[in-house]
Rosetta silent file (secondary structure, phi, psi, omega in degrees, C-alpha in Angstrom):
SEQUENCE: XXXXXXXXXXXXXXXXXXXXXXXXXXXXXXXXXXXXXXXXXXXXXXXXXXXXXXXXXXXXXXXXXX
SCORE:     score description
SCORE:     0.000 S_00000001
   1 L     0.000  131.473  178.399   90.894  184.302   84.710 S_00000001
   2 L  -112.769  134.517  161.233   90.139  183.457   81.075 S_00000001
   3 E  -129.460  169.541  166.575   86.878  183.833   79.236 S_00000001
   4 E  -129.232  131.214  162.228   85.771  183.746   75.133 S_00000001
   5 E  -133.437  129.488 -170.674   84.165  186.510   73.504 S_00000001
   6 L    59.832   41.221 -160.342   83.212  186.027   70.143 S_00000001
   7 L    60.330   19.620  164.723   85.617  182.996   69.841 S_00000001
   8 E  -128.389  150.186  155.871   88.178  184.506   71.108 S_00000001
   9 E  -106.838  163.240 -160.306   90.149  184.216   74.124 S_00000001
  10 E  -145.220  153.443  120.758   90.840  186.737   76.546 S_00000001
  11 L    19.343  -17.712 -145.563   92.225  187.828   79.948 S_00000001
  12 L   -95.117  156.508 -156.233   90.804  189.558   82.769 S_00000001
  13 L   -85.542   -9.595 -175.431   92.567  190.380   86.033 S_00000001
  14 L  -163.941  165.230  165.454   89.144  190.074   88.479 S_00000001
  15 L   -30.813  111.486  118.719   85.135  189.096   89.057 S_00000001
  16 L   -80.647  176.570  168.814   83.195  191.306   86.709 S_00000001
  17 E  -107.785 -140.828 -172.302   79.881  191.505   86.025 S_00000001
  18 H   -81.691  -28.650 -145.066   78.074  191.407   81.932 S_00000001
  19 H  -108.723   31.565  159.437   77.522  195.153   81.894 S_00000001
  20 H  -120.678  -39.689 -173.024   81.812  195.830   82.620 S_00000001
  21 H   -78.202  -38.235  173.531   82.740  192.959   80.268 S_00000001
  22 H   -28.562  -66.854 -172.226   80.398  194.169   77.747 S_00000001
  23 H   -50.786  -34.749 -173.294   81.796  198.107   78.399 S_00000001
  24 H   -65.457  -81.297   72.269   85.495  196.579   77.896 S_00000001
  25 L    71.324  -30.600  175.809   84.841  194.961   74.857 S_00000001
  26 L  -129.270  127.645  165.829   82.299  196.975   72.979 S_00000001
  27 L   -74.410  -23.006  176.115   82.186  200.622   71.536 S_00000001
  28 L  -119.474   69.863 -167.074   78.562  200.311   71.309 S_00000001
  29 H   -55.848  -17.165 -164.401   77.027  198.320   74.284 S_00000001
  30 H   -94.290   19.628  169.635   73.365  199.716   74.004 S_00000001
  31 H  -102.034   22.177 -173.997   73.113  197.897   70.163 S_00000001
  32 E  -131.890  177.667  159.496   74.107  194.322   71.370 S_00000001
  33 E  -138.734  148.842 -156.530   72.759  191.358   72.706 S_00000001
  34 E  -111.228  110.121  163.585   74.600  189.544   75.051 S_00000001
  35 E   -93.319  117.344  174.123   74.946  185.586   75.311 S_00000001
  36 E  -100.465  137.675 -173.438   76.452  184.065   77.974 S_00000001
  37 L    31.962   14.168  166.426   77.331  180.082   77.899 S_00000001
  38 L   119.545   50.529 -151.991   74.640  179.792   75.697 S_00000001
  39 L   171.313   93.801 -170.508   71.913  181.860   77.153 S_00000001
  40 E   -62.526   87.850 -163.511   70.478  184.896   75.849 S_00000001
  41 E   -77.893  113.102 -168.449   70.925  187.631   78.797 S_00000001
  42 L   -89.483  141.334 -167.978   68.329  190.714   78.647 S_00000001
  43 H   -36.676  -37.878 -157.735   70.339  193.872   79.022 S_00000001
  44 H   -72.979  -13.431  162.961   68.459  195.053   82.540 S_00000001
  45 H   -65.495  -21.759 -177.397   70.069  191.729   84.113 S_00000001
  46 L   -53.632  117.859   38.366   73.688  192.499   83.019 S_00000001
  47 L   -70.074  -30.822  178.462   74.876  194.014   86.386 S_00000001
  48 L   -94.186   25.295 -141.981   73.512  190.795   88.148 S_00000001
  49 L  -160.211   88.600  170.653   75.014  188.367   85.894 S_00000001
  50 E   -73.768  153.951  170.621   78.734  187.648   87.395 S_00000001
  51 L  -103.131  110.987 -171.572   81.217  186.731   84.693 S_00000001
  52 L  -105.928  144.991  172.855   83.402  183.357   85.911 S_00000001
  53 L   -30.655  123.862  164.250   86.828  181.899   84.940 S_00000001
  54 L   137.676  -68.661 -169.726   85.605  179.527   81.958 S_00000001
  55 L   -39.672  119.001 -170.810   82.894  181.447   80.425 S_00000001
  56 E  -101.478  127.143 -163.236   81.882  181.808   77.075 S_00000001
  57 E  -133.138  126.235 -179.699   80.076  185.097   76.244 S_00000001
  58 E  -100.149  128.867  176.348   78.852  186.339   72.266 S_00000001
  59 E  -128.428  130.246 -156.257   78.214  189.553   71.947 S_00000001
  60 E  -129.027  129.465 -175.306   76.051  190.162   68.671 S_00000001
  61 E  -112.328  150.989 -173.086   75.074  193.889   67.075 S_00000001
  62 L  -124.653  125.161 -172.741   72.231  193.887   64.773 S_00000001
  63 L  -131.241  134.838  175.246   73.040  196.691   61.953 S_00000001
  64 L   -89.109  174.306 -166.796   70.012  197.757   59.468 S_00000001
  65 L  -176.497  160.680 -174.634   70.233  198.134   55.764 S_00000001
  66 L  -124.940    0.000    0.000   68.493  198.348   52.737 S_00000001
């Protein structure tokens, strides 16, 4: 099964859901927000939110600064 994350592609061997691909993928999952095909996913849905062959998913960190 292939997906894109961040423009890239990638791999995985089975059905996950948001909140496993996220965990793969990220050192800091509770700083991101997660787009899936184009569709801004609120964190408490990732577990309900399967991830399918195909899928394109952005995962975007917000970092402050002065």
């Amino acid at each position: 099964m292939h997906i894109m994350i961040n423009g890239q592609k990638k791999k995985i061997f089975a059905a996950q859901n948001l909140r496993e691909i996220v965990g793969q993928f990220s050192s800091n999952p509770a700083a991101l927000i997660a787009e899936v095909n184009g569709t801004i996913v609120k964190k408490t849905q990732w577990d309900a939110v399967s991830v399918n062959d195909g899928d394109t998913i952005e995962l975007v960190s917000f970092v402050g600064g002065g």
